[in-house]
C-alpha positions in Angstrom: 15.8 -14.7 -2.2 13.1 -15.6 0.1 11.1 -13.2 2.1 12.4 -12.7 5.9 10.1 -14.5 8.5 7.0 -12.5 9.2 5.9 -11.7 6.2 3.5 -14.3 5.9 4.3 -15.3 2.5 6.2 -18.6 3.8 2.6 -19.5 4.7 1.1 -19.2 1.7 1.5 -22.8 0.0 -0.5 -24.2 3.2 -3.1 -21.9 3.1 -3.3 -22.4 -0.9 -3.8 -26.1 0.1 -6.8 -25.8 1.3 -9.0 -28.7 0.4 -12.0 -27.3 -1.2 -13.5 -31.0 -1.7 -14.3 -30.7 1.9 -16.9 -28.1 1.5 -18.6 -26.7 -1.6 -17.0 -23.1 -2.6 -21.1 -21.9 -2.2 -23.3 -23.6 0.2 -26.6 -21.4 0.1 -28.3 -24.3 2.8 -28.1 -21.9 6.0 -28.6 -18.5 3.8 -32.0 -18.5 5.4 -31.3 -18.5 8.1 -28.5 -16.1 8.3 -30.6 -13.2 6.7 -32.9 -13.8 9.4 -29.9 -13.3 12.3 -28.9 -10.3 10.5 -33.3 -9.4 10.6 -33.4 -10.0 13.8 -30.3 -7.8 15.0 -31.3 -5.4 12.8 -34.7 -4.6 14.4 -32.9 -5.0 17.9 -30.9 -1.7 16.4 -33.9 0.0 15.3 -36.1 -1.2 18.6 -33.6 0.5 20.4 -33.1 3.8 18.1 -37.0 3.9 18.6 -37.2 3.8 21.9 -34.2 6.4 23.3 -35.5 8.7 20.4 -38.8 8.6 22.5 -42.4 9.3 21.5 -41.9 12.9 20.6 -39.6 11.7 18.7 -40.1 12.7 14.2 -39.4 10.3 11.6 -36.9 12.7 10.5 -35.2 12.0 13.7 -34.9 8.7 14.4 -33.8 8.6 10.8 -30.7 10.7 11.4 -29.9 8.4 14.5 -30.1 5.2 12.3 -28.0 6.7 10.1 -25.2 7.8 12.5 -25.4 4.0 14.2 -25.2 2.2 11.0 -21.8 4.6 9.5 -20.0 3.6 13.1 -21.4 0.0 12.3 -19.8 0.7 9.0 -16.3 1.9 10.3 -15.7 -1.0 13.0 -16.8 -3.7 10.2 -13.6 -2.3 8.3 -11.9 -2.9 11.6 -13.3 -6.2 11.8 -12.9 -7.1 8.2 -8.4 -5.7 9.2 -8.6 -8.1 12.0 -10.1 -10.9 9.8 -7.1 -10.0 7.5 -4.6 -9.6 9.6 -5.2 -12.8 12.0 -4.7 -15.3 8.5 -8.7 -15.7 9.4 -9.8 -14.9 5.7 -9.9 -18.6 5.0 -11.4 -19.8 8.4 -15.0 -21.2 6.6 -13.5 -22.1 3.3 -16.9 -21.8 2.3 -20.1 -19.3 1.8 -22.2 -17.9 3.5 -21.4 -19.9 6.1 -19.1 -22.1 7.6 -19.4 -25.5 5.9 -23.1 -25.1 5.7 -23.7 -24.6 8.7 -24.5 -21.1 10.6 -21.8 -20.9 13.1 -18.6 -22.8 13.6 -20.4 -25.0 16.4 -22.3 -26.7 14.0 -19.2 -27.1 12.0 -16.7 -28.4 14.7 -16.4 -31.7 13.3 -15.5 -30.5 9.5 -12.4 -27.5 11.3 -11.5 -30.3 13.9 -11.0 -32.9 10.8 -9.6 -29.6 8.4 -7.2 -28.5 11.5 -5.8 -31.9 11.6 -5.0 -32.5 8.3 -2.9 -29.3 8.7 -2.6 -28.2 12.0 -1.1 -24.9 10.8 -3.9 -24.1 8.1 -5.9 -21.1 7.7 -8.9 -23.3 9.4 -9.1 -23.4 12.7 -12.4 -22.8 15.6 -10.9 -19.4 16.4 -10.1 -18.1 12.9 -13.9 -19.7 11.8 -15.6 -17.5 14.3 -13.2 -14.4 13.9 -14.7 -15.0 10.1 -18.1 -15.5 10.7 -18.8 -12.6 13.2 -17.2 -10.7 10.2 -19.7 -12.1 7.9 -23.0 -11.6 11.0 -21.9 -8.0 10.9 -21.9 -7.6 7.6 -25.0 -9.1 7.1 -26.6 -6.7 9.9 -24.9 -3.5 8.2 -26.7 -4.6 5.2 -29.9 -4.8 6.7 -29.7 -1.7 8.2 -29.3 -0.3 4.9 -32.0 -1.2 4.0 -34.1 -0.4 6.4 -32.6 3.0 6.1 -33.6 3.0 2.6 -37.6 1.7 3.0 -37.8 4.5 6.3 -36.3 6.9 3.8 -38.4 6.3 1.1 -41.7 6.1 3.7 -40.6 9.0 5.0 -40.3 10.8 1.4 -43.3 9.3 0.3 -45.8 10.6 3.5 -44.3 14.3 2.6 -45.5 14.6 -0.9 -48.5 12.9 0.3 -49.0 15.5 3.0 -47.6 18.7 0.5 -50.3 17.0 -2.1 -53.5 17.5 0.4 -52.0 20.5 2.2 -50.7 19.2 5.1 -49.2 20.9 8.5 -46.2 23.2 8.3 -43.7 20.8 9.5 -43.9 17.4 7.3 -44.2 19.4 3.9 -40.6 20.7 4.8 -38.7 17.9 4.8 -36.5 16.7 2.4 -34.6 13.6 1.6 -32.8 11.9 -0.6 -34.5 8.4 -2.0 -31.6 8.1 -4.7 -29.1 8.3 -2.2 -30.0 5.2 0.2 -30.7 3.4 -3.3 -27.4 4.0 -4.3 -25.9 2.9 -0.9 -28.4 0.0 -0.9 -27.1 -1.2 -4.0 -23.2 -1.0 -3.1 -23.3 -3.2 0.3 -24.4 -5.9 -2.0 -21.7 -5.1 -4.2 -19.5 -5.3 -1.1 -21.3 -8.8 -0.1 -20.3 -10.3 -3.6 -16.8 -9.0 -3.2 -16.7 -10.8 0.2 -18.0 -13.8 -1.6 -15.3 -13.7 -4.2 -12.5 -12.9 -1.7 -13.2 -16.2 0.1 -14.2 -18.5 -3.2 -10.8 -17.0 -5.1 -8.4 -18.1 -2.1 -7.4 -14.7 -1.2 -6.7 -13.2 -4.6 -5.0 -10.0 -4.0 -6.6 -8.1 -6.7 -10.5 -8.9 -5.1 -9.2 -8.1 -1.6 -8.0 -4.9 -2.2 -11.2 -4.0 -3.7 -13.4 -5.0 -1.3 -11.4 -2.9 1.3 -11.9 -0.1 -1.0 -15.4 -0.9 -1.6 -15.8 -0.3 1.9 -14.4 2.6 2.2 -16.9 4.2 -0.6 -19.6 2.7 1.4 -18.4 4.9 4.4 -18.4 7.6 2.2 -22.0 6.7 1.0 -22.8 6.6 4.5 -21.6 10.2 5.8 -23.1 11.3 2.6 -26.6 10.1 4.5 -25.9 11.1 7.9 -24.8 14.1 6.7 -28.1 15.0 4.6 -30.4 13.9 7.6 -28.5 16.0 10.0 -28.5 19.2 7.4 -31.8 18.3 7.2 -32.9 18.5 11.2 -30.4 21.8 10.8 -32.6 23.5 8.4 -36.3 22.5 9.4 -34.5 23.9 13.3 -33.2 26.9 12.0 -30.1 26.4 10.7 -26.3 26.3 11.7 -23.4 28.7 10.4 -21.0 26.8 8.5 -17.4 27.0 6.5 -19.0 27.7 3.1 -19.1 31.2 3.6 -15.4 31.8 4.9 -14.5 29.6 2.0 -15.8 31.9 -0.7 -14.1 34.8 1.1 -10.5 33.3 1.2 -10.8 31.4 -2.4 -8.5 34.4 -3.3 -5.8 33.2 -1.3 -4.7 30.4 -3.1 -6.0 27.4 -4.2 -9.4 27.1 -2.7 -10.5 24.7 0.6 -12.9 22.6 -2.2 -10.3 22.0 -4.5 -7.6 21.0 -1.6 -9.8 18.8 -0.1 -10.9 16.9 -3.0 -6.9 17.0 -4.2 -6.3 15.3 -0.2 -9.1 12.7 -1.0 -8.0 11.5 -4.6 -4.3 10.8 -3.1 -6.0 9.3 0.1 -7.6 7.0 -1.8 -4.6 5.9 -4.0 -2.6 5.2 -1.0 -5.5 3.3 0.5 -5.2 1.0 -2.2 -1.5 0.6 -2.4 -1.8 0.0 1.8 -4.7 -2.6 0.8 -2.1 -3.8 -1.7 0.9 -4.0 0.8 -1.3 -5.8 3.3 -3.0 -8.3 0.9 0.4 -9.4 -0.8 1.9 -9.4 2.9 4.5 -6.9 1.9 4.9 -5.4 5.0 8.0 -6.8 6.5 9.4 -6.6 2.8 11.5 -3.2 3.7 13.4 -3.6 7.4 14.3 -0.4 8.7 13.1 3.1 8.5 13.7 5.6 7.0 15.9 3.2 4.8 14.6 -0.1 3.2 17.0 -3.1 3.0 19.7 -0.3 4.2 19.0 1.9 0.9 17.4 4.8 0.2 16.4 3.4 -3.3 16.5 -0.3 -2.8 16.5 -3.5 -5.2 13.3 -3.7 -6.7 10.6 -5.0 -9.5 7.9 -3.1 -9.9 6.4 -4.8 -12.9 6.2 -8.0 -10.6 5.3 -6.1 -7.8 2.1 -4.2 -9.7 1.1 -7.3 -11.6 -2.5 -6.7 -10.5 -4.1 -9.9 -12.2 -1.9 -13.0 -10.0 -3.1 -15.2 -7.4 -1.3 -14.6 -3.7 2.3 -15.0 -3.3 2.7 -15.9 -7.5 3.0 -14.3 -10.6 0.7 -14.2 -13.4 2.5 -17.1 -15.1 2.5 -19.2 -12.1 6.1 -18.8 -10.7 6.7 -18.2 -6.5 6.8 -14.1 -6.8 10.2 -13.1 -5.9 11.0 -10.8 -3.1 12.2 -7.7 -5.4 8.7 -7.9 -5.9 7.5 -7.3 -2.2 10.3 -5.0 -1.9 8.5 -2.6 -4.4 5.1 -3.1 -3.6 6.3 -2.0 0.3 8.6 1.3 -1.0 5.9 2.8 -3.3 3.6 2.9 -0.7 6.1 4.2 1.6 7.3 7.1 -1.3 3.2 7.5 -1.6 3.2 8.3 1.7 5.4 11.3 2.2 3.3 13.2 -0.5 0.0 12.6 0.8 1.1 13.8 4.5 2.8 17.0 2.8 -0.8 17.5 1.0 -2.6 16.6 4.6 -0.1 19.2 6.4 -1.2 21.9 3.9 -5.0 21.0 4.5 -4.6 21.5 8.0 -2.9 24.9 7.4 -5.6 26.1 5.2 -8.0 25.3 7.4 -6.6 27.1 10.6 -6.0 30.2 8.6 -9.8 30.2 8.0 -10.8 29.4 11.3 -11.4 26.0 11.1 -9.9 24.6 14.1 -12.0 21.8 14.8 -11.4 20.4 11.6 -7.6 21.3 11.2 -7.6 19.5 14.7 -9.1 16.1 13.4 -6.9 15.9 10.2 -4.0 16.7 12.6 -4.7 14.0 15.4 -5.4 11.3 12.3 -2.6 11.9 10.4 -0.4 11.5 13.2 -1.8 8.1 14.3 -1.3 7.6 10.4 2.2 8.6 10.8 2.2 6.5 14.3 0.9 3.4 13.1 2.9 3.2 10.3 6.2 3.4 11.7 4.8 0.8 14.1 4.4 -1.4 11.8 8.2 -1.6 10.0 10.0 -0.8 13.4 8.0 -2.8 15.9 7.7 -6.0 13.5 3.7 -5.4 12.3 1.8 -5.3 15.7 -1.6 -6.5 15.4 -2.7 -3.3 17.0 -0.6 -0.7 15.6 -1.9 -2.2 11.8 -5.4 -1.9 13.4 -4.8 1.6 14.2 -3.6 2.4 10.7 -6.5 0.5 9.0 -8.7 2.7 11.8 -6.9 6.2 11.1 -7.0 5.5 7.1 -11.3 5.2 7.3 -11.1 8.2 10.3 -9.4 10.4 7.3 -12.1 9.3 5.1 -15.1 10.5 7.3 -13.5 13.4 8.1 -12.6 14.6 4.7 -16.1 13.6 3.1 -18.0 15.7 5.9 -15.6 18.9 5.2 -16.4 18.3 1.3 -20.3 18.2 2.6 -20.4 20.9 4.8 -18.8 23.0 2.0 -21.5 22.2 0.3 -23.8 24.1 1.8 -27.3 24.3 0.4 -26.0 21.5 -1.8 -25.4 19.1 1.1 -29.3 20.1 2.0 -30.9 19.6 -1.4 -29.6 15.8 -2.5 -29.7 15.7 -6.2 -30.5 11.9 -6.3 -34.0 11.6 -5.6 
């Protein structure tokens, strides 16, 4: 049985067919130039940060401000990377770094004109190139940014000791930051970068485009790790703030404790990340029509061996044959069936945290797990809307800033006192 129209799988032999004689799978010519467009928007970020910190202004500071600019760079390049995804733009420069060897798709309009007419309904066209390439600009800049976070981090480390060494003032000798961390973080956007690399030069192979949406999701996390030591940081040289660590050790009598929750909420979060990744890269779902039934059962027809075969190129199996719909049909249902435990495990969150107080929090999980709940629906009932899976790629990354910062703030002292570093 083939899959219904909309799934995307009935374009999968033309985009497949893409002729990679036309353009070498790695074209390093306009790298150069690239990294110096991702320089030059970089220190347009940090000219900026500079200047509305002002003069008065620590290093401290405008380090905390780079840090919460580059996270929401962070989050909308996951939105951008969806988009990318979702548009069939992921093949758009069937090259990289760039597009055909050049640095935009102006310079290569004459190789997409002559691509787009030897299949007019290809994955290479002048708006999917660009939709690609702004992808690619962004993530170049996001990695710059990185590591200019990392050098101001490690200047920033390096004139305290120097100032503790010789006795210096009572402010610099105070502050304290984590090198290790913005190493670490440094170190995973260019794991990201050659993850991006391999989802183009593999065609889309499920497995490496999964992972590089998961990659990004740990490099948000790495991210509100950072923003969240700088801003502890600027807390504790100011005096302080009261926060949930306290109440926490008070009510860790009353069942299982906020800590151990939250970390249960993220491990599940992060599993149903991947099978949502895995839905979405396998185009899997339109493969269940109806809700709260699939294919009008409550348990429908499926193959989950086919369907979790992780090592397959898109829209086959492992020993080359067309994968057959049971397949999508399980690869759709499990993340469905995923789904009602992690909401019950969200709903308990957000209970726990009201009864200690918490309503800020309890009020973020709440309002994100309900465009979750939203989006998701949209996307079965309402035939995938571009924006509705937009908003549940969005809602997925808002859960995972919000439940790293409640681990953090639990913390405490911790959060203050990295240990990498």
């Amino acid at each position: 049985m083939r899959p219904p129209v909309g799934t995307g799988l009935e374009e999968i032999e033309g985009e497949l067919a893409v002729d990679s004689s036309a353009s070498l799978l790695y074209d390093w010519r306009p790298l150069g130039q690239l990294l110096m467009l991702a320089a030059t928007l970089g220190l347009s970020v940090w000219a900026w940060i500079w200047t509305r910190a002002g003069e008065s202004a620590t290093r401290l500071d405008r380090l905390s401000k780079l840090s919460a600019l580059t996270l929401f760079l962070c989050f909308d390049l996951i939105l951008i990377g969806s988009f990318t995804r979702l548009s069939d733009s992921g093949l758009g420069c069937p090259d990289w770094p760039g597009c055909y060897g050049w640095v935009s798709p102006v310079g290569a309009s004459a190789n997409i004109d002559l691509a787009q007419a030897q299949m007019p309904s290809g994955p290479v066209t002048l708006q999917k190139a660009w939709i690609e390439m702004v992808h690619r600009y962004t993530a170049m800049t996001l990695g710059f940014l990185i590591l200019l976070m990392a050098v101001q981090t490690w200047a920033l480390k390096r004139a305290t000791d120097k100032a503790t060494a010789h006795g210096g003032d009572a402010w610099t000798p105070q502050v304290k930051v984590s090198v290790g961390m913005s190493v670490l973080t440094l170190l995973w956007v260019l794991v990201q970068g050659l993850f991006g690399a391999l989802t183009v030069t593999t065609r889309l192979f499920p497995l490496i485009v999964s992972l590089h949406l998961m990659g990004g999701m740990v490099l948000l996390v790495l991210l509100v790790c950072q923003r969240e030591g700088y801003r502890l940081e600027l807390l504790r040289v100011r005096g302080g703030e009261p926060g949930i660590a306290n109440r926490e050790q008070r009510s860790s009598a009353r069942g299982p404790s906020l800590g151990f929750l939250v970390k249960l909420c993220m491990v599940a979060l992060a599993l149903q990340i991947f099978l949502g990744a895995w839905v979405s890269t396998n185009y899997a779902v339109l493969a269940c029509e109806g809700f709260p039934t699939c294919q009008g059962s409550f348990w429908p027809e499926m193959n989950l061996r086919a369907g979790f075969e992780l090592w397959r190129p898109l829209g086959f199996s492992g020993a080359g044959e067309v994968l057959e719909f049971k397949a999508l049909v399980a690869i759709h249902f499990v993340h469905r069936f995923m789904a009602l435990g992690v909401t019950l495990l969200l709903v308990w969150l957000i209970q726990k945290l009201f009864s200690l107080g918490e309503r800020k929090w309890a009020r973020w999980v709440a309002f994100l797990l309900l465009i979750q709940i939203a989006s998701g629906l949209s996307n079965v009932v309402l035939g995938w809307p571009l924006l509705g899976a937009l908003a549940h790629t969005g809602g997925a990354a808002g859960l995972v800033v919000c439940l790293t910062s409640i681990l953090l703030a639990l913390k405490g002292e911790a959060a203050r006192e990295p240990t990498l570093g």
